[in-house]
Structure formats: C-alpha cells, structure tokens
VOKOL-972956 format. One line per field, with one value per residue (C-alpha): residue number from 1; residue in one letter; x negated, y negated, z. Coordinates in Angstrom, 2 decimals, always signed. Layout:
i = [NUM / ...] .
aa = [A / ...] .
xx = [X / ...] .
yy = [Y / ...] .
zz = [Z / ...] .
END
This chain:
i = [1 / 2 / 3 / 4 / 5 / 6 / 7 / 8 / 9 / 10 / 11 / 12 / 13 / 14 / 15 / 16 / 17 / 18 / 19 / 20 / 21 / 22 / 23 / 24 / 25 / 26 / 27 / 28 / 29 / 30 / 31 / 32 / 33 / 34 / 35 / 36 / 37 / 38 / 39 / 40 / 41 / 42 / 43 / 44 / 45 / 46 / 47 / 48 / 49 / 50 / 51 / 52 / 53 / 54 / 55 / 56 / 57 / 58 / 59 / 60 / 61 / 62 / 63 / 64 / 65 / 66 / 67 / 68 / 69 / 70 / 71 / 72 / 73 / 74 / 75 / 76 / 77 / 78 / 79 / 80 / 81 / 82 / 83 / 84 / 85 / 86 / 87 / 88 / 89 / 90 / 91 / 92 / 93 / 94 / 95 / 96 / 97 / 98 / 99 / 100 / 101 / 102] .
aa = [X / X / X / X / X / X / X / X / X / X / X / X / X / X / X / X / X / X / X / X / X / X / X / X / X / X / X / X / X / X / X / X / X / X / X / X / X / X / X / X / X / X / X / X / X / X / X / X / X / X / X / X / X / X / X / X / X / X / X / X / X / X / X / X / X / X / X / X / X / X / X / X / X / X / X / X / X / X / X / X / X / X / X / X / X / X / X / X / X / X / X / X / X / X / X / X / X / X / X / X / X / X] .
xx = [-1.78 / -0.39 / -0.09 / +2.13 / +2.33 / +5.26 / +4.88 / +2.38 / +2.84 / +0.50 / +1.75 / -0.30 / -0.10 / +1.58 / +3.45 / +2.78 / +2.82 / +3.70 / +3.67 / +5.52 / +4.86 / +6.63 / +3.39 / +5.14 / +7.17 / +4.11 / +0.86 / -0.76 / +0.83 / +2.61 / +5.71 / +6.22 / +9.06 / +9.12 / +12.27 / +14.41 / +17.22 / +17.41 / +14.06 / +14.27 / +14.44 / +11.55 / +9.80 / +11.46 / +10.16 / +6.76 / +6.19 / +7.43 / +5.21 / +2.55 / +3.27 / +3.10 / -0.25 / -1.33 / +0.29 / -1.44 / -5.26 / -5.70 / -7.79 / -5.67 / -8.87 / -9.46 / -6.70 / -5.79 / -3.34 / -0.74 / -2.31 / -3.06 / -5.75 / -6.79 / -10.09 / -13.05 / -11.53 / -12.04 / -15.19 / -14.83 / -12.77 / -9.15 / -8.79 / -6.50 / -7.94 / -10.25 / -7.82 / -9.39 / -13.24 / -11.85 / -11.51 / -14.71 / -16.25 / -18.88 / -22.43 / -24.50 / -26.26 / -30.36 / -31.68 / -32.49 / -35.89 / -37.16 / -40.97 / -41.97 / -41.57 / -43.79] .
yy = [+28.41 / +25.90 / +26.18 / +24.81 / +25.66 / +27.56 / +29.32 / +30.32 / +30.31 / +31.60 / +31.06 / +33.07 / +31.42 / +32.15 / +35.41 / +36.29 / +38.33 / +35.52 / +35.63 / +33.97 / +34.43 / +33.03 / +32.10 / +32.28 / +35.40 / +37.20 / +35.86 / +38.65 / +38.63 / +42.17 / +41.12 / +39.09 / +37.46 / +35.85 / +38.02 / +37.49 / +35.02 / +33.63 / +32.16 / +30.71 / +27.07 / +27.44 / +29.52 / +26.67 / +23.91 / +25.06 / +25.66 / +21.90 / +20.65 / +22.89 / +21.69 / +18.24 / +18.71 / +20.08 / +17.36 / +14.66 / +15.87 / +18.43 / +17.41 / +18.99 / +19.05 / +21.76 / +23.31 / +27.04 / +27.45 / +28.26 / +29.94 / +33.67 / +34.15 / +38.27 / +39.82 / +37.26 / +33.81 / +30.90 / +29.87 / +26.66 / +23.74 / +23.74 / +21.67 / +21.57 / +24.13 / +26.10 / +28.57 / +31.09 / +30.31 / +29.42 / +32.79 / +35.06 / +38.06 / +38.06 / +37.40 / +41.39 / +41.24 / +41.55 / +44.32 / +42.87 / +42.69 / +44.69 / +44.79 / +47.74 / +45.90 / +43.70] .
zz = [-21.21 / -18.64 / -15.26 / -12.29 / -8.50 / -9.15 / -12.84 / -15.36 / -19.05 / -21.86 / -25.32 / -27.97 / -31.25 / -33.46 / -32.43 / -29.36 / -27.07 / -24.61 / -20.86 / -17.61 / -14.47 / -11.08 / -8.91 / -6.19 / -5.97 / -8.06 / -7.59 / -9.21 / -12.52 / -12.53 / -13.70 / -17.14 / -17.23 / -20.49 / -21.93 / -18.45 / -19.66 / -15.82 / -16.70 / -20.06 / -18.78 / -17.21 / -20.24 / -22.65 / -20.48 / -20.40 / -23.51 / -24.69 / -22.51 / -23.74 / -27.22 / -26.36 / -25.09 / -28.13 / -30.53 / -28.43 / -27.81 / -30.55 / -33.92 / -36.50 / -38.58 / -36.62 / -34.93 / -36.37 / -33.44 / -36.07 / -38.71 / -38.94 / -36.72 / -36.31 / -35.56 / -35.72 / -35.63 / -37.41 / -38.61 / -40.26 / -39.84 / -41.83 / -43.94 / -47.64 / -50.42 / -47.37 / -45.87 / -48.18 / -46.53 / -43.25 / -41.45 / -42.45 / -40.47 / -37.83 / -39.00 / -39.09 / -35.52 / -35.46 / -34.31 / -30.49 / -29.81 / -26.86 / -25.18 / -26.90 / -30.00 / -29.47] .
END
C-alpha cells in the first residue's frame, strides 16, 4: 500500500484485487477507482513507485510478494529447491488453558 495526500493505492500481490482511492474527493474509501481509465496515471504511477520501494528495501531471500500466497502464508524463507516446504498450514492450536484447569 502507499499513500499520498491526495490518493491511496493497495496493490495485492500477485492478482489482486487492487484498490485506489482519491483522498480527497473520498476520504472514506467508498469508491475504488482502480478500473476508471481517467485515473490510470495516477493508478500507474503509484504502483511504480510502489515497486520501486520494494526492489530497493525488500530481502528477496524472503520476499513471497509474487508467489502464490493463499490461506496461511509463508512459513519459511524462499529460497531455490524450497517452494515445495515454503508455504505449510497453521501449526494445530493447544487446547488454551483456563483456571479450572489448573
């Protein structure tokens, strides 16, 4: 997501759905404008500089912004050869321990 006084733009990797908003006509976020072709500059122009942010800080060691992320998110880092251990479900939760249990 990135954010200017006059728009917001969240970019879901890697298919969406994506959202635009114009701050200052629509504060409140009701209307997405990401489809409207009046605002594509400003959709395009956020997302570069979105992207740029992410090719400059982001460890790629670690960055699954592209890969097919569903459900439980990554677990470990990505590297070569671990895609297939990289993305595993949720460890079972423990029975929470209350007073009575005691």
């Amino acid at each position: 997501m990135i954010r200017t006084p006059g728009w917001k733009y969240v970019h879901r990797y890697p298919h969406g759905p994506h959202e635009l908003y114009d701050m200052d006509r629509d504060p409140g976020e009701r209307e997405n404008l990401v489809a409207d072709p009046a605002r594509a500059s400003a959709r395009d122009e956020l997302a570069a500089r979105l992207d740029t942010w992410f090719a400059t800080y982001v460890d790629p060691s670690t960055d699954g912004a592209r890969l097919p992320v569903a459900g439980t998110g990554q677990r470990t880092p990505v590297t070569p050869g671990t895609l297939g251990t990289a993305f595993e479900p949720p460890p079972a939760r423990a029975k929470p321990v209350t007073p009575s249990d005691g």
